[in-house]
C-alpha positions in Angstrom: 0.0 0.0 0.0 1.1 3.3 -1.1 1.0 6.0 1.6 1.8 10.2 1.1 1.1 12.9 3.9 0.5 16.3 2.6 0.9 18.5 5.7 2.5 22.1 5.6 3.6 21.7 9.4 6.8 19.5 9.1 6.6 18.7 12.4 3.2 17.7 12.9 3.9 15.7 9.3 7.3 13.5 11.1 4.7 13.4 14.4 2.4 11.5 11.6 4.6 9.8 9.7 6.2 8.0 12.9 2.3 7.2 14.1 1.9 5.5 10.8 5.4 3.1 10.9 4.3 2.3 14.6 1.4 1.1 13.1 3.9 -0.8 10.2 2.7 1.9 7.4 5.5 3.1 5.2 4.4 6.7 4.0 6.5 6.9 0.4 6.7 10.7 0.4 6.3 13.6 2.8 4.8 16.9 0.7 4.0 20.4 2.2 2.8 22.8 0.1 0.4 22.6 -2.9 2.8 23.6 -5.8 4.9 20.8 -4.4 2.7 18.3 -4.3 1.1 19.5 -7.7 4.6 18.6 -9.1 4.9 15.0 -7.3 1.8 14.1 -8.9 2.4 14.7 -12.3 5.8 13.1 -12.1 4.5 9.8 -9.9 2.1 6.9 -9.7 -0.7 8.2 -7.5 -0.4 6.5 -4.4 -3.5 4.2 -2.7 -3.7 7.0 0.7 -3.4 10.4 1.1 -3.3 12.1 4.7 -4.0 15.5 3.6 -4.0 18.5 5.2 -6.4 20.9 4.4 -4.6 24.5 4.8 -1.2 24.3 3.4 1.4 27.2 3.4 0.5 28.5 -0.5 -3.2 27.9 -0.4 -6.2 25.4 0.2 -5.2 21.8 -0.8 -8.8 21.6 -2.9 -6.2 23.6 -5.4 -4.3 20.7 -5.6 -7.5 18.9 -7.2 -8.3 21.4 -9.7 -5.1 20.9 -11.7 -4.8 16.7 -10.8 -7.3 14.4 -11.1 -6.9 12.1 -7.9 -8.5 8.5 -7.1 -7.1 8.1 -4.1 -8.6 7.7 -0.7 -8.3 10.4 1.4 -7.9 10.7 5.1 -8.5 14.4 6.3 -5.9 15.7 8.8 -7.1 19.6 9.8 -8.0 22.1 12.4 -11.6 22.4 11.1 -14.7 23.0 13.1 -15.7 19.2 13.2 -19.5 19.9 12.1 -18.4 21.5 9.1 -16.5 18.5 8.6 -19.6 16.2 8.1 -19.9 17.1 4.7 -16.1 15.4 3.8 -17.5 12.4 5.2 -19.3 11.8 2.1 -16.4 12.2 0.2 -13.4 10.5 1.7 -12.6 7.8 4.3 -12.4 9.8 7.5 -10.9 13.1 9.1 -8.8 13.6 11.8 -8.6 16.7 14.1 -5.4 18.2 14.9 -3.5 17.3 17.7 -4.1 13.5 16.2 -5.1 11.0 18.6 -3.2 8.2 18.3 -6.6 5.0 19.0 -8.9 7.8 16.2 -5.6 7.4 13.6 -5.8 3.6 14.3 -9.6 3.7 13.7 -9.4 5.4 10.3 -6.7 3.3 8.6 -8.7 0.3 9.7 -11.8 2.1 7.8 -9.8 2.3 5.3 -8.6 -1.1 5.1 -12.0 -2.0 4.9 -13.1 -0.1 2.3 -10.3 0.1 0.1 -11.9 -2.1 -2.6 -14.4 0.1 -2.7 -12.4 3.8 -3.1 -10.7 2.7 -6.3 -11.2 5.0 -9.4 -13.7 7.3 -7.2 -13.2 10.7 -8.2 -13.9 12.6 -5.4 -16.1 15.8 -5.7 -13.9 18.7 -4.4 -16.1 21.7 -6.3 -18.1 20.8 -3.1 -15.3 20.8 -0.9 -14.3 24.1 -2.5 -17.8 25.6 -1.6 -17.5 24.4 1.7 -14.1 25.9 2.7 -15.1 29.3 0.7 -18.1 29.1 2.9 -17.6 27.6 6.3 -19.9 27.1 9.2 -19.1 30.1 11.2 -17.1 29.1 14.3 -17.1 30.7 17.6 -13.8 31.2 19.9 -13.4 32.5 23.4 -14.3 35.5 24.0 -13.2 35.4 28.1 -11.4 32.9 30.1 -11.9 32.4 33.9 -9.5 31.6 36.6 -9.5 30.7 40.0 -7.7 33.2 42.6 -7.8 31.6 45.5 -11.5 32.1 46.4 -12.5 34.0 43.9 -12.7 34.0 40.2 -11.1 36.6 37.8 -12.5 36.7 34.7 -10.2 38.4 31.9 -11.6 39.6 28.4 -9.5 37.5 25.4 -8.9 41.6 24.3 -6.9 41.7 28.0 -4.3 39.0 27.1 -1.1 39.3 25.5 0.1 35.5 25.5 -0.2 32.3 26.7 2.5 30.5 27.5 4.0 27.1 29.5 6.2 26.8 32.2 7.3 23.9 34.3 4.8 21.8 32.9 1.9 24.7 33.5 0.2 26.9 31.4 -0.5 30.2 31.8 -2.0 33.6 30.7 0.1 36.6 30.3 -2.5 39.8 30.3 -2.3 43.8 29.2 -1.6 44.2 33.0 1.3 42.6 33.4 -0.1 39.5 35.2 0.1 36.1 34.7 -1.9 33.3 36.2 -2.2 29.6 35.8 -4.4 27.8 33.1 -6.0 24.6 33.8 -5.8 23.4 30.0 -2.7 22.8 27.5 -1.6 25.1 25.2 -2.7 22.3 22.3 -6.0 22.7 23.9 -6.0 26.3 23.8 -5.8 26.0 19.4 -9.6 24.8 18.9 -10.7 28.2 21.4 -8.3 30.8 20.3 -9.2 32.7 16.7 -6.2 32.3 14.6 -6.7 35.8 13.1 -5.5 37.0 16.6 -3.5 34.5 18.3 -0.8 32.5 16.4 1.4 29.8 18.6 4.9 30.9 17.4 6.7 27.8 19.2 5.8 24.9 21.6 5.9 27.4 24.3 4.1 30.2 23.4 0.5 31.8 21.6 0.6 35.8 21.1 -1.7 38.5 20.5 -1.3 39.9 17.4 -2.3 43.3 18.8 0.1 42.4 21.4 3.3 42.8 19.8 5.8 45.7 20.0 8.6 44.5 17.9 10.0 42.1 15.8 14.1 41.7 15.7 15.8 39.2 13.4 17.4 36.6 15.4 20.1 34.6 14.6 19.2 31.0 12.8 17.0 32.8 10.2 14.7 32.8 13.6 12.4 35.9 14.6 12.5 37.2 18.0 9.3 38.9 19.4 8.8 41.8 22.3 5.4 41.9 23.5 4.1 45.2 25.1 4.5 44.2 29.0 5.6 40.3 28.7 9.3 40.4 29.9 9.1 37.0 31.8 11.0 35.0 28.9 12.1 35.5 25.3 9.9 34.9 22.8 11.5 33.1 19.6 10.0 32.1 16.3 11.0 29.1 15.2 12.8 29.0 12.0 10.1 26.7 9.9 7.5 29.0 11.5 9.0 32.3 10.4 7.1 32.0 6.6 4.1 30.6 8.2 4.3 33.7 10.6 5.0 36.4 8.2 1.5 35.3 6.6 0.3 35.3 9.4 0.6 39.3 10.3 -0.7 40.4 6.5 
């Protein structure tokens, strides 16, 4: 069986790939952007899987389909509200929502072992899948969060807070007044609650306000670093394969 990931996140696509050979699943090629895997596929037997990501770094992976015509079963790997996700149900074997569980990646490759007969040479209707990402269900995000302090509880406005952040195994929120208090959550659990149009996590250790930050400095590596307007508890470092992801993020 013939296995490709299309993921624009290398790390989240090595976190796949090594899910997948735990599970005795060799994936043939890792691809991360949508001229990329554009290119693959006119230059390679189409393979019998794809785990495909749905926003890549140059555009919406449905692009990928309007140029190649693809019969392979599809696995959806995305951030994506899951009810709008009902409708690629009708379309491909299963979807997967990001930070992949390890028993619901299990689950869907047996699905598709299952049905594999039956996905060959079925083109699969992405003008719908187009319409649906053009026009998603409209998601809602935090607007508040609410923390214990001591016997009381503090509520602070998601306008109020300049990061999140983790620290000796906690997490916590940094706010416009230059205090920080303790989260019970994860920062992985803060991605489905934050809007990403405000809040981008620039490395394992941090999310930031976009309305937040004071300056950016070039950093060594080809790395960004990143002064918020009170948050002087740590530095703040862009990775270096987030740097391009971040730059689109602040246009």
């Amino acid at each position: 069986m013939k296995v490709i990931i299309i993921e624009d996140e290398k790390p989240s696509a090595r976190r796949l790939n090594r899910m997948l050979e735990a599970e005795d699943m060799k994936v043939e090629v890792m691809l991360h952007s949508v001229a990329e895997s554009v290119e693959w596929f006119q230059n390679n037997p189409h393979p019998d899987l794809i785990f495909l990501d749905i926003q890549l770094s140059d555009g919406l992976s449905f692009e990928i389909f309007e140029v190649i015509d693809i019969t392979s079963a599809i696995i959806f790997t995305t951030a994506y509200d899951e009810y709008a996700l009902q409708a690629f149900k009708l379309n491909s074997i299963d979807y997967l929502l990001k930070p992949i569980d390890e028993d619901e990646l299990i689950t869907a490759v047996e699905k598709y072992k299952t049905r594999a007969p039956k996905t060959q040479n079925v083109q699969l209707n992405f003008d719908d899948i187009k319409k649906l990402l053009i026009n998603p269900i409209e998601r809602t995000y935090k607007k508040r969060y609410t923390i214990k302090v001591g016997q009381h509880l503090k509520m602070i406005p998601i306008d109020e807070i300049e990061c999140f952040y983790s620290e000796n195994k906690g997490t916590y929120v940094f706010t416009t007044e230059g205090r920080n208090y303790l989260l019970e959550t994860s920062l992985e659990q803060l991605e489905d609650e934050l809007s990403p149009e405000i809040f981008y996590r620039v490395s394992r250790k941090f999310y930031i306000n976009i309305n937040a930050i004071k300056d950016i400095i070039s950093y060594t590596n080809s790395r960004l670093q990143i002064k918020l307007n009170n948050f002087k508890e740590q530095e703040i470092i862009v990775s270096r394969e987030r740097v391009k992801d971040f730059k689109n993020w602040l246009n």
